[in-house]
N, C-alpha and C positions, 0 to 999 in steps of 0.2 A: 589621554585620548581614548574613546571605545575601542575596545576591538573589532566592533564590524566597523567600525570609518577606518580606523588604521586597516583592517581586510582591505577596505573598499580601497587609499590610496595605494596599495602593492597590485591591487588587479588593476587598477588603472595605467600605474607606470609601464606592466609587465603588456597589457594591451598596446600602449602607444610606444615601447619600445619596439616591438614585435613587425607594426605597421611602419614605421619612419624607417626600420633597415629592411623591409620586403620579405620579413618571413614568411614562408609559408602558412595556411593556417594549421598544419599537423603541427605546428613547433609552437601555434599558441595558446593549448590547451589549458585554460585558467577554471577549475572548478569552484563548487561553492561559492557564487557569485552574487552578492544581495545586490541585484538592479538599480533596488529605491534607493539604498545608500549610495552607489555608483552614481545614480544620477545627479543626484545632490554634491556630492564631491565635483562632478567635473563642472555639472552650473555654476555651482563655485569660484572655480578658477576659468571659466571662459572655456573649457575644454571638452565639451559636448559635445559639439561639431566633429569634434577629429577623433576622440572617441568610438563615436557612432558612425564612423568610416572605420574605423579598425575594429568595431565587433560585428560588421558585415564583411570584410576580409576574414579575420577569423572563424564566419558563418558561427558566431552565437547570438546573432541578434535574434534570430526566430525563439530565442532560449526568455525573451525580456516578456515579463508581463503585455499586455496587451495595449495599459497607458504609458505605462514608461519606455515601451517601442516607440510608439506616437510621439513622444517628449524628446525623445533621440532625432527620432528621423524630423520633425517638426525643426531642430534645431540645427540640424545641419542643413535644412531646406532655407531654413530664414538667410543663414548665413551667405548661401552661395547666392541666394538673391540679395542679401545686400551687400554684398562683393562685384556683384554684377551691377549694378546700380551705381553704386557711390565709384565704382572704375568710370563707369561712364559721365556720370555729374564734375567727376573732376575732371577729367580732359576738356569739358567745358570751361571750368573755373581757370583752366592754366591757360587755354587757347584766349583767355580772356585777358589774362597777365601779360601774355605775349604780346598781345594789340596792343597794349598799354604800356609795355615795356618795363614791371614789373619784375624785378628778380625773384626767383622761388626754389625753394628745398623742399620734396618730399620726406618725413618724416615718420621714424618708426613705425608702426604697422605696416604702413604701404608697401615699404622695403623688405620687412620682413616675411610677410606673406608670403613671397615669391620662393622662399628656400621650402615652406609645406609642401607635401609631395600632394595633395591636391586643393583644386579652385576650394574658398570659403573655409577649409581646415582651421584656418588663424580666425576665429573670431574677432571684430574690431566692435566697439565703440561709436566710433568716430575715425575721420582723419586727419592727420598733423601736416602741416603746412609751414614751413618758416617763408617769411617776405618781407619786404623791406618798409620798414614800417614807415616812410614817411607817405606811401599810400594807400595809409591803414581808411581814410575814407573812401578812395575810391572801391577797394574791394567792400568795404562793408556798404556803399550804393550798391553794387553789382548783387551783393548775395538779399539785401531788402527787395531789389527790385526782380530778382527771381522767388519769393516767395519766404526768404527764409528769414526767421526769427532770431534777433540778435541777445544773447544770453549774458555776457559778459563785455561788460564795456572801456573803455581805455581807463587805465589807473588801477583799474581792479582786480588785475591779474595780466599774465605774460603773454594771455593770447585772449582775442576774438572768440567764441563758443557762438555758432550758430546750428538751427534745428531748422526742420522743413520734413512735415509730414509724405512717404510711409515711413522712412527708412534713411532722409538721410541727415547726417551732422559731422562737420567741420572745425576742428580748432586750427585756425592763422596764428600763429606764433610770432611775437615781434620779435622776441629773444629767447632765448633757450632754457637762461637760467636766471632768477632772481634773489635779492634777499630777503630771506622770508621771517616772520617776525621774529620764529627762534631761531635764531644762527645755528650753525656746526661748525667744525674744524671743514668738513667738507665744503660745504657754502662759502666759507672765505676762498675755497682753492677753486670751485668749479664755475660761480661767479665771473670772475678774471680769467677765466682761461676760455669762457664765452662770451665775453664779453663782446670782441670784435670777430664773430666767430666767419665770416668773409671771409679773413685772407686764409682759412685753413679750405676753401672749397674749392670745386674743379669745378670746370665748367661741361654741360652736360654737351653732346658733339651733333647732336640730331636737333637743336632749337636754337633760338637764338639768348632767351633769359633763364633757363633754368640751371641747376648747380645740382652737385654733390657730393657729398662724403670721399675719401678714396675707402680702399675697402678698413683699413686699419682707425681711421676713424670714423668709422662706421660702428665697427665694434666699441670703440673707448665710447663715445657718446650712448650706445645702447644700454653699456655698464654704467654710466654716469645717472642716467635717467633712470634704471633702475635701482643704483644707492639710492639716491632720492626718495623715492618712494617707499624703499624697503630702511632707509634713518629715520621715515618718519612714519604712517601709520604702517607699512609692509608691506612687499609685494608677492605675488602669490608662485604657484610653480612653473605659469607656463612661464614668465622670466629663464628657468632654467632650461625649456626645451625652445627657447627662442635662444636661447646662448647655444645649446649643440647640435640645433640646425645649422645657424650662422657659420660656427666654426667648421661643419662639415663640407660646408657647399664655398668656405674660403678659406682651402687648406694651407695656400700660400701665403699668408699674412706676413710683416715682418714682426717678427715677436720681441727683436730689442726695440724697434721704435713703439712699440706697443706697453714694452713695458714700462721706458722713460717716461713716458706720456701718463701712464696708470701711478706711478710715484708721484709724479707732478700732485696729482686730484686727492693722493691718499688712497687709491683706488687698490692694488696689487694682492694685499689679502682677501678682500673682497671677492675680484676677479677668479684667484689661487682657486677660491673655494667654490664658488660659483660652478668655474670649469670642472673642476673634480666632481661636484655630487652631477651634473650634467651626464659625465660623462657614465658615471657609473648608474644612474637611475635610465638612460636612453641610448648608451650603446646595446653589442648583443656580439655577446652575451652577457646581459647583465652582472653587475657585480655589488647591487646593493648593499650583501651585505661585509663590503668588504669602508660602508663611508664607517670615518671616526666616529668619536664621541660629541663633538664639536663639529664635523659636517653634519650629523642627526640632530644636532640642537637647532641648527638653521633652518634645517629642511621641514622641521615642525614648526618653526616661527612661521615661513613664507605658508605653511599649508593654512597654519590660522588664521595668516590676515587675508585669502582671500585674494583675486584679482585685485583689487584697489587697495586692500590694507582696512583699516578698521580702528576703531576714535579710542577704542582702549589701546592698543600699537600706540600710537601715534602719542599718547598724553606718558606712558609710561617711559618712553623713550627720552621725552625732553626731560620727564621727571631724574633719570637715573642720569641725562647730561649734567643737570644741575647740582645733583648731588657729586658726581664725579669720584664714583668708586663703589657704590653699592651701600647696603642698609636699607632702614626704612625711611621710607618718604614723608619726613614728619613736616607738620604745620609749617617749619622756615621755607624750605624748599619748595611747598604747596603755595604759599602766596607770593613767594619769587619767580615760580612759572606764571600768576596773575597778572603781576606785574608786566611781568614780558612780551603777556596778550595786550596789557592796556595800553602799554607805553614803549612801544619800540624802537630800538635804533633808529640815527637821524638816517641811516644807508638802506634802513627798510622805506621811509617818506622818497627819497633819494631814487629807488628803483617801480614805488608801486603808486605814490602819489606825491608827485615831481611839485605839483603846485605848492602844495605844504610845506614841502623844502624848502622851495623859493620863498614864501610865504608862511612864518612860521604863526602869525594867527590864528591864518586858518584852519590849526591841527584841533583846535575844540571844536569846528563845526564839523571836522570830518568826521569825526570819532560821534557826533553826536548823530549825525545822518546813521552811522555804524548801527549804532545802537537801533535806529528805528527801524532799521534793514533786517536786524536780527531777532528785533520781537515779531516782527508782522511777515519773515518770509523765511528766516532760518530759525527761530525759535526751537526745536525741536531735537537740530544740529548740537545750538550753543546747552542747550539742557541735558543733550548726552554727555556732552564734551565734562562738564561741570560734575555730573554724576561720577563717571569716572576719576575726575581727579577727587572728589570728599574721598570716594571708598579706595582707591591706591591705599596696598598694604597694610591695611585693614584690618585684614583676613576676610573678608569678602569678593578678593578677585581671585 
């Protein structure tokens, strides 16, 4: 990595460390600071927003170029407006569930939010929604007939994806977790352990339909959903300061049932390590340089993939599943990850197009619809994805 992005993520962490435990700003004196590359790192990882709330705490924001102030402040502006926004769009959408008698789960962001010590700090996306899907049509009338655009439709994936112009969008989750065309060791254990994921919830005390988490599986599903993402293309760092808020503002957890539960998914080293670089890149007084060799190895992984992860992540990963122990990723391995794309378990048909399970004819018209889906709307996707797997170990990545 350069040294001014490796600069830029030490002034970053040592900024948001400083603000999340309320130092002073005499105590966050961070010099030699490159703005532009600052900026870019925390766009990045979604971490603008809270950024640019702790270099006006620290009073170096007067210190930023005069666009990359605007870029800052711009984005902590957006944020608190669409935190203000989509808080209020949803108590519509739930006030609506309610009438309807609709069970529902708020899900990660929403929850997490509320430990940033301020409104719009957590940049979101969207918001996550779990409901019971047998009226996955009623809600999707409700959000067509308020305006919004339906993105992802049943079989396609594990939730609803709707948009509706300035600012807001919605993923309804029918379930939490599916089988996805490359399996894991994890995916066999996190699958079944979501399955029936109801009888793990409480019932919220202020409504009549809503539910949620206790506080300990709160956390196990936040780590779950963040393996996920980080097994397959990566997940970036705020992952890490959404784990040491969480754990700070829920000191009481119980940590054996936390950790039976994190054995169950495979989850514990994951967790182990997690908590550790957390704590030492966002307590205070930092203690960066006290991670391993192997918590620095990860905390580079997550800084490269980025909020979302990234299609080289994501292809290298199943690559070195397959091979299952390292080397290079020759020609067998390369058309056995193709494979895997073109022809997946009957348990993937099974969770993401239930027809074709039932109906095994029908798996050549799926796949053929697939195809015409990804020359004329993902083309561009499927032509990265492909790029990266020729050149894998190469010597070109």
């Amino acid at each position: 990595m350069d040294r001014t992005v490796r600069k830029s993520y030490e002034v970053m962490y040592r900024l948001l460390a400083a603000w999340v435990n309320g130092i002073s700003p005499e105590g966050t004196a961070v010099l030699e600071i490159n703005f532009e590359e600052l900026w870019r790192v925390t766009d990045r990882h979604f971490l603008s927003a809270a950024v640019c709330m702790a270099l006006e705490v620290a009073g170096l924001s007067g210190q930023c170029p005069p666009l990359i102030r605007k870029r800052f402040l711009d984005a902590k502006l957006l944020s608190v407006r669409r935190t203000l926004l989509m808080d209020a769009e949803r108590e519509k959408l739930l006030a609506f569930m309610e009438e309807r008698g609709i069970w529902y789960m708020p899900l990660k962001g929403i929850v997490l939010k509320e430990f940033y010590p301020k409104l719009g700090a957590r940049q979101m996306a969207d918001n996550d929604i779990l409901f019971d899907a047998s009226f996955q049509k009623d809600v999707r009338d409700y959000m067509t007939r308020n305006g919004y655009r339906v993105e992802t439709g049943a079989g396609e994936d594990i939730h609803d994806t709707y948009h509706k112009p300035p600012v807001y969008s919605f993923e309804m989750h029918r379930m939490l977790f599916q089988t996805p065309v490359h399996g894991s060791a994890f995916d066999d254990a996190a699958v079944p352990y979501y399955a029936d994921v109801k009888f793990r919830l409480i019932k919220d005390p202020d409504n009549r339909y809503g539910w949620h988490f206790s506080d300990e599986d709160c956390y196990i599903y936040m780590l779950a959903h963040a393996f996920k993402h980080y097994d397959g293309g990566g997940t970036g760092v705020r992952t890490l300061l959404d784990i040491w808020l969480y754990r700070r503002g829920k000191e009481a957890l119980d940590k054996d049932y936390i950790a039976a539960e994190l054995e169950k998914l495979g989850l514990s080293d994951f967790e182990r390590h997690c908590r550790s670089i957390s704590g030492k890149l966002f307590g205070w007084p930092q203690s960066v340089e006290a991670l391993t060799e192997g918590e620095r190895k990860m905390l580079f992984w997550m800084e490269e993939s980025g909020v979302y992860g990234t299609a080289e992540h994501h292809v290298k990963r199943k690559l070195q599943e397959i091979r299952q122990g390292g080397g290079v990723f020759d020609g067998k391995a390369k058309r056995k990850y193709l494979l895997r794309r073109l022809f997946p378990q009957l348990s993937w048909y099974q969770a993401n197009a239930p027809f074709c399970y039932r109906h095994r004819w029908a798996v050549p018209f799926y796949w053929a619809g697939w195809a015409v889906r990804s020359i004329f709307v993902r083309r561009k996707e499927i032509q990265r994805e492909l790029s990266v797997l020729w050149r894998a170990d190469d010597g070109t990545e």
